[in-house]
N, C-alpha and C positions, 0 to 999 in steps of 0.2 A: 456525371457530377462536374465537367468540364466547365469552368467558365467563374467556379466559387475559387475567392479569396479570404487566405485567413492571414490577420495578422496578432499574434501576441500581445494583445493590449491589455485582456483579459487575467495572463499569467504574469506578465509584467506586475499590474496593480498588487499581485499580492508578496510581490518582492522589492521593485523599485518603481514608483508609482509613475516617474517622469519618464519612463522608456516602452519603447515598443519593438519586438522584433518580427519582421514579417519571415513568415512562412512558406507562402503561395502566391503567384497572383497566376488569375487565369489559368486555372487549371494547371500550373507548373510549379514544381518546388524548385524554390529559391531559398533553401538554409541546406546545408549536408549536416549528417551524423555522423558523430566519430567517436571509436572505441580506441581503449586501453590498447599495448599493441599486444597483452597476456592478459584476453577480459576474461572471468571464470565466468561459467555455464549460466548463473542466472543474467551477470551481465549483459550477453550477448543475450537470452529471450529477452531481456528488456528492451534493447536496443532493437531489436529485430520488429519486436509488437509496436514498439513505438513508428517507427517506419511504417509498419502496416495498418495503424490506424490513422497516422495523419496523410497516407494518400485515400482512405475509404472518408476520410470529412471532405478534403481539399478538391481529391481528383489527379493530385499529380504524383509524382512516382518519386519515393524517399529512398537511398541503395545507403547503406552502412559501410562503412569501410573504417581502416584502422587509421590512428591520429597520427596525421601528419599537417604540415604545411597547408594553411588556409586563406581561401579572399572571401569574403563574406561572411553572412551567419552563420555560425555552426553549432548545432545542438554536441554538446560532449558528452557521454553518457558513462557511468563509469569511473575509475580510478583515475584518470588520463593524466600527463604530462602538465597540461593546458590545468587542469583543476589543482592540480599542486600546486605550481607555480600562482595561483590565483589565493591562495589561499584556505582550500579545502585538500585537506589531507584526509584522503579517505580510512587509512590505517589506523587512524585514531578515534575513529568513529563506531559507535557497538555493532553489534550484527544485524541489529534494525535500526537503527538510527542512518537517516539520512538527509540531503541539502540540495537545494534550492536556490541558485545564486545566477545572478545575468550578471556578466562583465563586458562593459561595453556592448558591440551588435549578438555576443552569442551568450550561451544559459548552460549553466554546469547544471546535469542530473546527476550526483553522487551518493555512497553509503557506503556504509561499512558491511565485510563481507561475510555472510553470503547474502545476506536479502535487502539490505539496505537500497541499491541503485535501484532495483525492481523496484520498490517502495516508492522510489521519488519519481520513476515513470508512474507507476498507476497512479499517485495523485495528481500528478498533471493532466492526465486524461480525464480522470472521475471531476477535480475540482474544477479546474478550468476549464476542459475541451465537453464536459457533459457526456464523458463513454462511461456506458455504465455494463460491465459485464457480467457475462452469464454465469451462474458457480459453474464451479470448478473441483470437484471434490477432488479429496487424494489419495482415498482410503474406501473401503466398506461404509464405515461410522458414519464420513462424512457425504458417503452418497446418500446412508440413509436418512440424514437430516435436510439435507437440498430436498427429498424427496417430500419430506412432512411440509416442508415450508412450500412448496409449491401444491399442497393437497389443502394448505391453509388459504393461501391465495386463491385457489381456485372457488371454495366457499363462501370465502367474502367476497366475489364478483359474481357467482352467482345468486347467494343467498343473504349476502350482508352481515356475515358474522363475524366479524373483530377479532383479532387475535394478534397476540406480540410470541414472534418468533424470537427467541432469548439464546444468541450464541456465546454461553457460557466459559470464560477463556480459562482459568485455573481457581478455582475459589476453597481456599485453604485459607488458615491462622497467619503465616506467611510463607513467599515465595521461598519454594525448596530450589531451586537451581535459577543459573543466568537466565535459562528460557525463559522461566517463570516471571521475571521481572516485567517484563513485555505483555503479560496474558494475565497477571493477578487481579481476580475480584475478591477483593475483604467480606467479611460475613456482612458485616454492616451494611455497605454497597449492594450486597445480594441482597438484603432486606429493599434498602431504597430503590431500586431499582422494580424489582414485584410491586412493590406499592404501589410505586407512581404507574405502571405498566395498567395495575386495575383500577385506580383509581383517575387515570386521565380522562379528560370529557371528550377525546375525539381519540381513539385509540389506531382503525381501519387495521390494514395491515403491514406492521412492521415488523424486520427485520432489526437486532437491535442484540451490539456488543455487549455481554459481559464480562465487564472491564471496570477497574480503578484509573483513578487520573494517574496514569504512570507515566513517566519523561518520553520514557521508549514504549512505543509499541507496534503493531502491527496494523491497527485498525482504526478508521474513521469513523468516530459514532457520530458523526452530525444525524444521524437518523432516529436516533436519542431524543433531542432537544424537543419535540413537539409534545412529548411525553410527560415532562421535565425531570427527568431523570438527572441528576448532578450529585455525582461521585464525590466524595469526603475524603477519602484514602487514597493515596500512592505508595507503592513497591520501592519507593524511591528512597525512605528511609533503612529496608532493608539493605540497598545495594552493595554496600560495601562489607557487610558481614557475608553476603553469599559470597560475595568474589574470592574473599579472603579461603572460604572455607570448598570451593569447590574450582575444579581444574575448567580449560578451556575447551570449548564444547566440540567435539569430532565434526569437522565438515563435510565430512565424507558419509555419516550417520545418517538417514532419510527421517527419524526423529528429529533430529536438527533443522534440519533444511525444509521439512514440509510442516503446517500448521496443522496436520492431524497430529503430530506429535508419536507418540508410541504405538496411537491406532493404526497410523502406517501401514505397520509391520505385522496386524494382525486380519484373520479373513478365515473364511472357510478352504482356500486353496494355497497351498506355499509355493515360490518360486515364480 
């Protein structure tokens, strides 16, 4: 892959339109990444996958190290010094809520913790860089739904039969916890959502959030719009009665931390 150049022009556009940050030339990275100098666990995989996919586009070799003292562009990934002082205070930001910010030659990746900075790497890769990853279950449950949607895809390439994979995020009256706010589909939403899934005139095979238009969440439905699927409801009028009435969520929990949520924790084998 020796010889390809990338520069930020693309990521730029969707934050400050008159800036470019270059990445590569020739096979060599020309930007460093720098973490928090106490990043938590997801932090560093984000920082780390980030590294390791933009040398598999570029070709050149990304190393991560901790925030310090910089000449050039520098990707910050994380809590950092450099994103405070910029004005992203990642502290104040939910557990999925994350940001997106160039300042001058370099670009904050930040969120609130635990899954926030993850967040703002995978969309820079998925929306910008065009990496599209392979699941990843984190449970039983969710191997066995990767499993249905790949027995789905393999039918409509062989045989052409259409189907909408529907990953159903929380669909209750309303969200019972903070998680919840993140993952809520309204009955209504469920309704519109099947509709439009059976009634679109080019269906093929999508994968496809169910989800309310909530502020915060986890998930990109741009995979949605061909369908016309368009959510009416957000969690977002609930939010401040959940807050009020439930405590702050154990980060140490793997319910917490993983999107299988309590399936997690369940399986045929313990331990």
């Amino acid at each position: 892959m020796a010889g390809r150049s990338l520069a930020f022009s693309l990521l730029v556009a969707l934050v400050t339109p008159c800036m470019a940050i270059q990445i590569s030339a020739d096979g060599v990275a020309k930007c460093q990444i720098m973490l928090a100098t106490e990043p938590a666990p997801a932090e560093q995989t984000a920082a780390e996958e980030l590294a390791a996919y933009l040398g598999k586009i570029t070709g050149g070799q990304f190393s991560v190290t901790p925030e310090a003292e910089a000449s050039g562009p520098v990707i910050y990934v994380g809590p950092t010094q450099f994103s405070l002082t910029n004005g992203v205070d990642a502290a104040k930001l939910g557990p999925d809520e994350w940001v997106i910010r160039t300042v001058g030659d370099d670009l904050i990746l930040a969120g609130g913790r635990p899954r926030g900075t993850i967040y703002a790497v995978y969309r820079l890769l998925e929306e910008t860089l065009g990496v599209h990853c392979a699941p990843r279950p984190d449970g039983f449950y969710g191997l066995s739904k990767a499993f249905g949607e790949d027995v789905a895809r393999f039918y409509f390439d062989r045989y052409g039969i259409e189907s909408a994979c529907v990953r159903i995020g929380s669909s209750f009256p309303e969200p019972k916890d903070r998680r919840m706010l993140a993952t809520w589909l309204s009955f209504g939403d469920l309704h519109r959502l099947i509709t439009a899934s059976l009634t679109t005139p080019v269906l093929g095979w999508s994968v496809i959030y169910g989800m309310s238009n909530n502020a915060v969440t986890w998930w990109d439905n741009s995979g949605a719009r061909h369908i016309g699927y368009v959510p009416q409801d957000s969690s977002d009028v609930f939010r401040d009665a959940v807050y009020a009435r439930t405590a702050a969520p154990d980060l140490g929990d793997p319910a917490v931390l993983c999107q299988g949520g309590a399936f997690v924790k369940m399986g045929p084998f313990s331990g």
